[in-house]
C-alpha positions as CSV (number, residue, x, y, z in Angstrom):
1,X,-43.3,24.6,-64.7
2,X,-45.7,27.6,-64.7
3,X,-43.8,29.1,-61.9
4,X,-39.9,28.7,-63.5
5,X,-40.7,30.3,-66.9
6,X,-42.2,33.1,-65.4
7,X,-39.1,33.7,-63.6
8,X,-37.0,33.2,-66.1
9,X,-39.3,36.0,-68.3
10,X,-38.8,38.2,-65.1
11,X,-34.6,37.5,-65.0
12,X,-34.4,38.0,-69.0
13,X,-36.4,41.6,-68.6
14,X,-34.2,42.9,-65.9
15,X,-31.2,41.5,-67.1
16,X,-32.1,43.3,-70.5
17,X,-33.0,46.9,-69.1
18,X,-29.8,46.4,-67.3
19,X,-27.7,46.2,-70.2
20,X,-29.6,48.7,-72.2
21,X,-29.4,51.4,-69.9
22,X,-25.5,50.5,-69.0
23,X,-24.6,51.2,-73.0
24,X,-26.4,54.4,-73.2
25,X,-25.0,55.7,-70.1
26,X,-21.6,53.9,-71.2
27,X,-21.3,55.6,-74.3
28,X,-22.0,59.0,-72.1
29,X,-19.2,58.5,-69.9
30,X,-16.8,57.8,-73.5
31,X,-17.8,61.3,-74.9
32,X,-17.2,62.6,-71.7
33,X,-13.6,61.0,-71.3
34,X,-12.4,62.2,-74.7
35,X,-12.9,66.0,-73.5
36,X,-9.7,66.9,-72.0
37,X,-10.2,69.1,-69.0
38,X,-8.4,72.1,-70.0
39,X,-7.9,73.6,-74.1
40,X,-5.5,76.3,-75.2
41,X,-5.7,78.5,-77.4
42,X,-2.3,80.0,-78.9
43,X,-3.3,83.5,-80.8
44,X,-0.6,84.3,-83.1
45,X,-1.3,88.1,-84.6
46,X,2.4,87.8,-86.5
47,X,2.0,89.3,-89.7
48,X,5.5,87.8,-91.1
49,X,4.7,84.7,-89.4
50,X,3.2,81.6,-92.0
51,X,1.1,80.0,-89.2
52,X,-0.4,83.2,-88.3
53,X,-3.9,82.6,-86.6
54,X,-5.6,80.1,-83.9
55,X,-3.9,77.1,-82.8
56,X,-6.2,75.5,-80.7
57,X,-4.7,72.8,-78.1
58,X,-7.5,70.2,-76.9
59,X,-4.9,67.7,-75.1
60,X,-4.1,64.3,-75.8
61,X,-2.2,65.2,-78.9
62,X,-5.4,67.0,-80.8
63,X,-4.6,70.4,-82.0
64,X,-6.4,72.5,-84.8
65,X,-5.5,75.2,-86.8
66,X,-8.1,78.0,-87.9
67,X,-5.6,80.3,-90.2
68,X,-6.7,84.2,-90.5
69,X,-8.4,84.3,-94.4
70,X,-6.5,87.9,-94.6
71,X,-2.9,89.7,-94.8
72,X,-3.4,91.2,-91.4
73,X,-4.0,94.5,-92.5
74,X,-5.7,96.9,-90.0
75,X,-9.0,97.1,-91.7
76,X,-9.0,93.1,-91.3
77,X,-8.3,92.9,-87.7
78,X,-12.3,93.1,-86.8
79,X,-12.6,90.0,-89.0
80,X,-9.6,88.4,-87.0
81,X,-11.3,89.4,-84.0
82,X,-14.3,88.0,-85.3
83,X,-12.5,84.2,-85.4
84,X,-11.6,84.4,-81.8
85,X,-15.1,84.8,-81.1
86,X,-16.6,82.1,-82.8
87,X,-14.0,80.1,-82.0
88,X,-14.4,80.9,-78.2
89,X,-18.0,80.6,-78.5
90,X,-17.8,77.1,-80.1
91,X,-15.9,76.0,-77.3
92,X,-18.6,77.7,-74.5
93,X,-21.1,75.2,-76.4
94,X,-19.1,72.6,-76.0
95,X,-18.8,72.9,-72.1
96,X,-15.8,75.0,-71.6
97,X,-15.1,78.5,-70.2
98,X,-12.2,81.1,-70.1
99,X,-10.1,80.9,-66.8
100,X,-7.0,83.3,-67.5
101,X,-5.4,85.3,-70.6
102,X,-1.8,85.9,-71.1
103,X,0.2,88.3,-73.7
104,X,2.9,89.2,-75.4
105,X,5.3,90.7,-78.4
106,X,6.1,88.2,-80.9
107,X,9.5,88.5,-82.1
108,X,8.0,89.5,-85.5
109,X,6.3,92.5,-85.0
110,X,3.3,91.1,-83.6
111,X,1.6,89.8,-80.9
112,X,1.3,86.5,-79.0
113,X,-2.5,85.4,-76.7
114,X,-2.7,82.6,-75.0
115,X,-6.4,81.7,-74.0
116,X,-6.7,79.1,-71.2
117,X,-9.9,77.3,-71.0
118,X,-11.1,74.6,-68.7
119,X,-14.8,72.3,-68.6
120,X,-17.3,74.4,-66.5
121,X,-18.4,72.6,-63.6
């Protein structure tokens, strides 16, 4: 009798670590699938545009939009600059880095970056 319940103490213990170490590295593997493995980030310096500012693209369906807290005027532009900074910092923090950069005129007198980012690896 002596004999079964110590291994049934010894089958409860594993079986327990098991489990306990499966959720926490579970619940690693979740946070990790919610990252998508590429963001964009659409940089629209329109001054007559309304949704002038960073749109930021994470994939599956999240988007964010960080609007510019000024009328575009050249003394703001450092504090426009500024928001792409933090912005791309943010994202560095959270595991991803800068692959490419494209440009362009916007059809309003402005201009149009797109920031591709992808998880380092």
């Amino acid at each position: 009798m002596n004999k079964y319940m110590k291994y049934s103490i010894i089958a409860l213990s594993a079986a327990s670590l098991f489990m306990g170490v499966s959720a926490f590295t579970g619940a690693k593997d979740a946070k990790e699938a919610d990252k998508s493995e590429y963001v964009l980030i659409d940089v629209y310096e329109l001054p007559a545009y309304e949704d002038k500012g960073l749109h930021v693209h994470y994939g599956n369906g999240k988007t964010e939009f960080i609007p510019y807290a000024n009328d575009m005027k050249d003394h703001h532009m450092d504090d426009n600059g500024d928001l792409l900074i933090k912005t791309l910092n943010k994202l560095d923090s959270e595991g991803y880095e800068v692959i490419s950069t494209a440009a362009g005129l916007g059809d309003k007198s402005g201009m149009i970056t797109k920031v591709f980012l992808r998880l380092k690896k």
